[in-house]
C-alpha positions in Angstrom: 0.0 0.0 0.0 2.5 2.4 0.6 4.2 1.8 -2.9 0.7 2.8 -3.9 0.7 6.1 -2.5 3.7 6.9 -3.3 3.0 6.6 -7.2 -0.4 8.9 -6.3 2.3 11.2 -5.1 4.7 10.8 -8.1 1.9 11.6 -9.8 0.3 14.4 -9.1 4.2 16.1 -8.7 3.9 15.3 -12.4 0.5 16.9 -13.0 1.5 19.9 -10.7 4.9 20.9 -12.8 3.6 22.5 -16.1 0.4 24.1 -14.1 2.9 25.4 -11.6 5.1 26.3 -13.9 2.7 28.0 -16.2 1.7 30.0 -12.9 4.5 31.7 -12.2 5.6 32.6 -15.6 2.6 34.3 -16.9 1.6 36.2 -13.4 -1.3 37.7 -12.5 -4.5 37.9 -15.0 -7.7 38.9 -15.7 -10.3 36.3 -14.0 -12.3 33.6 -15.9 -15.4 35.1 -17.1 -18.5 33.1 -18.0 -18.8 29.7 -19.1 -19.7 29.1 -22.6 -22.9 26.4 -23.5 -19.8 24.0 -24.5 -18.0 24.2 -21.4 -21.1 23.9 -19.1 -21.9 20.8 -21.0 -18.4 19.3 -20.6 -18.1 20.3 -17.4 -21.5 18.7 -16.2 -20.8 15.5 -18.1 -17.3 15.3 -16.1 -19.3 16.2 -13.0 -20.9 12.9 -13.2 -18.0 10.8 -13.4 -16.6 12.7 -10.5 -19.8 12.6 -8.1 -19.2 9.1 -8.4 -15.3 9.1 -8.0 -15.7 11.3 -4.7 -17.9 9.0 -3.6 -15.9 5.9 -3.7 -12.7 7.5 -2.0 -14.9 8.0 1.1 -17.7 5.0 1.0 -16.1 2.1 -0.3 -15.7 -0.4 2.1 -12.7 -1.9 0.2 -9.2 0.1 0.5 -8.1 -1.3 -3.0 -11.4 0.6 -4.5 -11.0 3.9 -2.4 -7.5 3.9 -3.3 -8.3 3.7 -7.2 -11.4 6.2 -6.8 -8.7 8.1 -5.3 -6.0 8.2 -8.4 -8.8 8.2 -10.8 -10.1 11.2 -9.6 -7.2 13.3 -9.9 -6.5 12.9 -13.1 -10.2 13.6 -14.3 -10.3 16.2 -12.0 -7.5 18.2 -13.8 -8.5 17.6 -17.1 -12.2 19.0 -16.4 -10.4 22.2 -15.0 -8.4 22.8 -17.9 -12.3 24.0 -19.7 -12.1 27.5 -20.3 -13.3 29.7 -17.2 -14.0 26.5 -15.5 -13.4 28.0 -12.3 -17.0 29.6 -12.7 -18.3 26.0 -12.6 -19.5 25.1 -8.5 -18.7 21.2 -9.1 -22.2 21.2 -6.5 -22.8 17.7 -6.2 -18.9 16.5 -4.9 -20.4 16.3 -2.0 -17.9 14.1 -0.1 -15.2 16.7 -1.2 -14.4 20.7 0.2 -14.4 23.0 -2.2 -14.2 26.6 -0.3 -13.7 30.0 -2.4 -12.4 33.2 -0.1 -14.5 36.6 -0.5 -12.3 38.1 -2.8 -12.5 34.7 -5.4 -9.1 35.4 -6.3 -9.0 31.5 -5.9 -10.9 28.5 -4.4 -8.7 25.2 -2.3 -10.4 22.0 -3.0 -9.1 19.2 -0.5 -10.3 15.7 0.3 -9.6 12.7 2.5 -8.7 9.1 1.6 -9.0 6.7 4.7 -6.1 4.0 4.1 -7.6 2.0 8.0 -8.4 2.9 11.4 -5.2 4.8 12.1 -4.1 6.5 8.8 -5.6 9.2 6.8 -3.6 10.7 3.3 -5.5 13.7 2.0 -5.1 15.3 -1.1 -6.1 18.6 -2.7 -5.3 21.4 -5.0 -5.7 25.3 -5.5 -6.9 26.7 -8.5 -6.6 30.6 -9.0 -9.3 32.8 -10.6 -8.3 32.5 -14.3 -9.8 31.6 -18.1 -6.4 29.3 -18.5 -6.0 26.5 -15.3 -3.4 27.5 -13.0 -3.4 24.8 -10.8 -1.0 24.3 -7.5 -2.0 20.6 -6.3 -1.1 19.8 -2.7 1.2 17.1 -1.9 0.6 15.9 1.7 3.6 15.2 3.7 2.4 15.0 7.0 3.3 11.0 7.7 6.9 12.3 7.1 7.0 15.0 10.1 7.9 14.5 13.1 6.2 16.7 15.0 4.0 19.3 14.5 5.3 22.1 12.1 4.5 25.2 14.2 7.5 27.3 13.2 7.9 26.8 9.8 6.3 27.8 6.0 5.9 25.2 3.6 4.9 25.1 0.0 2.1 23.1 -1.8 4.4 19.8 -2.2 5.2 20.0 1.3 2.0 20.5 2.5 0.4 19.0 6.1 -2.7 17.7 4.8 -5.9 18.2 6.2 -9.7 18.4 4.8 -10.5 22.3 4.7 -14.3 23.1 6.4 -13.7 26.7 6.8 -11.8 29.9 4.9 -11.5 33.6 6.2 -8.9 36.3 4.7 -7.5 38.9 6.8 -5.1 41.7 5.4 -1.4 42.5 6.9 1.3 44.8 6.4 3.0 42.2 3.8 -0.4 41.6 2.2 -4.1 39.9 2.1 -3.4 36.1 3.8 -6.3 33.2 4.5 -6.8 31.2 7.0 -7.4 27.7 6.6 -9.6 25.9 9.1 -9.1 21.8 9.2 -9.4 18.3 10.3 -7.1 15.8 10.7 -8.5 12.4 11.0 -4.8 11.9 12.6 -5.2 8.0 14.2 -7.7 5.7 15.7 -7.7 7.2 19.0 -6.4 10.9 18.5 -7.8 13.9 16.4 -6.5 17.2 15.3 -7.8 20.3 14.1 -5.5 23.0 12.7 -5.3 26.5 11.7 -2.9 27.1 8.2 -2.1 30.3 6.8 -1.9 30.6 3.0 -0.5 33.4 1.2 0.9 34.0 -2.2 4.7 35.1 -2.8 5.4 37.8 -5.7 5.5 34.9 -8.3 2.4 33.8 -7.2 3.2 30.8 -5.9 1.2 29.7 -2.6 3.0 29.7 0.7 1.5 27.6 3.6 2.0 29.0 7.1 3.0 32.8 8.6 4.2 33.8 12.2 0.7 35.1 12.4 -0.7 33.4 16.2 0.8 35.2 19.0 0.2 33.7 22.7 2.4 35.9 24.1 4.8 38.9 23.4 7.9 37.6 24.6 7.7 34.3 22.8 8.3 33.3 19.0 5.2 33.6 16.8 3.5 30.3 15.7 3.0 29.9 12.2 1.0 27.4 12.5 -2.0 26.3 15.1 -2.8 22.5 16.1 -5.0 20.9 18.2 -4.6 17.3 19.3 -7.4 15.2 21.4 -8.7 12.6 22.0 -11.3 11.1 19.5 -14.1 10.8 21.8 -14.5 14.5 22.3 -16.0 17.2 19.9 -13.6 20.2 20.5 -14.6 23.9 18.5 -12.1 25.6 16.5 -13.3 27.8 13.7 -14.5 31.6 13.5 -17.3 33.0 15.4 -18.8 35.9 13.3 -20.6 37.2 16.7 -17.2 37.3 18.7 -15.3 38.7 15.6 -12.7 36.2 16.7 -11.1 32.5 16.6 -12.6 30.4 19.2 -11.1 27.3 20.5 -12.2 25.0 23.0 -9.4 24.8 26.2 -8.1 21.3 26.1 -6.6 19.6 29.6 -4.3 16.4 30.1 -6.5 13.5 30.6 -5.1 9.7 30.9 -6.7 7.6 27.8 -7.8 4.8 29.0 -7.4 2.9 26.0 -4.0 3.8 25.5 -2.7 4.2 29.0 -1.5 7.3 27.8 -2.0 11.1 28.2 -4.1 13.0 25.7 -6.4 16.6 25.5 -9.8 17.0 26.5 -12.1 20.0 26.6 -12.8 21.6 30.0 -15.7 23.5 28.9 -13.9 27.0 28.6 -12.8 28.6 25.5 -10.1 30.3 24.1 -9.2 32.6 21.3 -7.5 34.7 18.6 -8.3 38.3 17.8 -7.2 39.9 15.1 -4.8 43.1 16.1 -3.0 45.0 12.9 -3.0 41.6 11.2 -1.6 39.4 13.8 -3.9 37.3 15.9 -3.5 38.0 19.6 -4.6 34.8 21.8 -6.8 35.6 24.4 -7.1 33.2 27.5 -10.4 32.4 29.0 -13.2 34.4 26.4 -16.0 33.8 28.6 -14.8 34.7 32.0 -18.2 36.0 33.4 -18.5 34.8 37.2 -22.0 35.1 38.8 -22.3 35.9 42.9 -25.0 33.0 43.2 -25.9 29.7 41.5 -28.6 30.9 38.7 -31.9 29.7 39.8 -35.9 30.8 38.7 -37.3 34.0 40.6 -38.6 32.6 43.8 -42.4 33.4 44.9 -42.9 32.4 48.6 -39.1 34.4 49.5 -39.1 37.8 51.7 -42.9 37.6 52.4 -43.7 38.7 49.1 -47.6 38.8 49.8 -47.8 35.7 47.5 -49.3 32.0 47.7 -47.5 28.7 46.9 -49.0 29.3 43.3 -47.9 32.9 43.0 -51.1 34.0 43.0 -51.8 37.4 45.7 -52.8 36.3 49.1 -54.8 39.9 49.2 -58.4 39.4 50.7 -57.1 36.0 52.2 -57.1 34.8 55.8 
């Protein structure tokens, strides 16, 4: 199996190098305009095939089959792209795969997961940018070669730490617009992580994953990069919260798995965050830090000698 992936790595390096290539020689461009009757056409057709494909890499209860779903749709995945303006075309019914487009649709990440068996995950995706002509960067997942979490360090599309996207948000800084990337890692059998990437583009247009963008405090080096691990039996938040105008993040504690015999994270049932500060993100400990004098509890009726009856009626005209 893993001389399998490794050829589904070989090729999509080979499918990335003219896109890539082709990217950074010809710049910025207009963006695709509308799709013509021909392209819809083709590109509804190929939607089909790919529905199916998408499908399979997630459903199929036999590794062999998610694992050719899995090449399969790569390759027909680039060669519907390279239709004319076919990043206009919403590729709706993929259903099993994230397809998120920032605010600005100067490009849109697509990202899915293959599940290999109870304890390994490879995921795969690509970023297309807003142009008639594909220019495609795919992402090569590398994860299963680090050995710890890359916190301090950018990395570029074919040394990417894959995850499947459910969220995007841009945010400008001083060196220019960046996104970030909300994710999950289905990680192993008995631990999850979620993770916050930053994606920018350099002055070739080339994407660059991760900025010293999280700050937890001033006196230590920025993250660029941020993780959370736990254990797979908890639900734990991490995404933006349009009321707060902020990241929010449940606060994870040590816990002994009992499975495993070993430590892991669960939530506590506080929250954490990241607000956005001149383009950095600040963390902020504790969100929700309101502390009330007495346990809450409904308005009593029969306290003080309130002049009322066990019902909460008046006793008025009563003996």
């Amino acid at each position: 199996m893993l001389l399998k992936f490794k050829s589904t790595l070989l090729l999509l390096i080979v499918l990335s190098m003219p896109l890539a290539l082709a990217a950074q020689r010809k710049g910025k461009s207009k963006p695709a305009g509308a799709l013509s009757p021909e392209s819809i056409e083709r590109l509804h057709a190929a939607e089909d095939t790919l529905a199916v494909l998408a499908y399979a890499v997630v459903n199929d209860s036999l590794a062999e089959t998610r694992f050719m779903a899995c090449q399969a749709l790569i390759t027909k995945l680039v060669r519907a792209l390279k239709a004319e303006n076919s990043f206009q075309y919403p590729f709706d019914r993929l259903k099993t795969m994230s397809i998120l487009t920032p605010p600005d649709s100067s490009f849109r990440i697509f990202t899915w997961q293959l599940f290999v068996d109870d304890s390994t995950h490879r995921y795969y995706g690509a970023i297309q940018l807003n142009q008639p002509e594909l220019k495609l960067f795919p992402l090569i997942d590398r994860s299963f070669e680090m050995p710890a979490p890359p916190l301090h360090e950018s990395m570029t599309p074919d040394r990417w730490y894959g995850v499947l996207y459910y969220n995007l948000r841009q945010f400008d800084t001083k060196e220019g617009r960046k996104y970030l990337l909300f994710g999950f890692d289905g990680f192993t059998f008995f631990e999850k992580r979620k993770i916050i990437d930053v994606l920018s583009f350099d002055a070739s247009g080339t994407p660059v994953l991760g900025a010293p963008v999280f700050h937890r405090a001033d006196d230590k080096e920025a993250d660029y990069r941020v993780m959370l691990e736990y254990t797979s039996e908890a639900k734990v938040k991490l995404n933006w919260d349009e009321q707060y105008k902020m990241i929010l993040f449940d606060h994870l504690i040590p816990f002994n798995n009992p499975y495993t015999n070993s430590p892991t994270y669960v939530p506590d049932g506080s929250y954490d965050g990241f607000k956005l500060e001149k383009g950095r993100w600040k963390y902020v400990d504790k969100v929700f830090n309101d502390v009330q004098e007495e346990a809450p509890r409904p308005e009593p009726v029969l306290d003080g000698g309130n002049g009322k009856d066990i019902l909460g009626k008046d006793r008025k005209g009563k003996n």
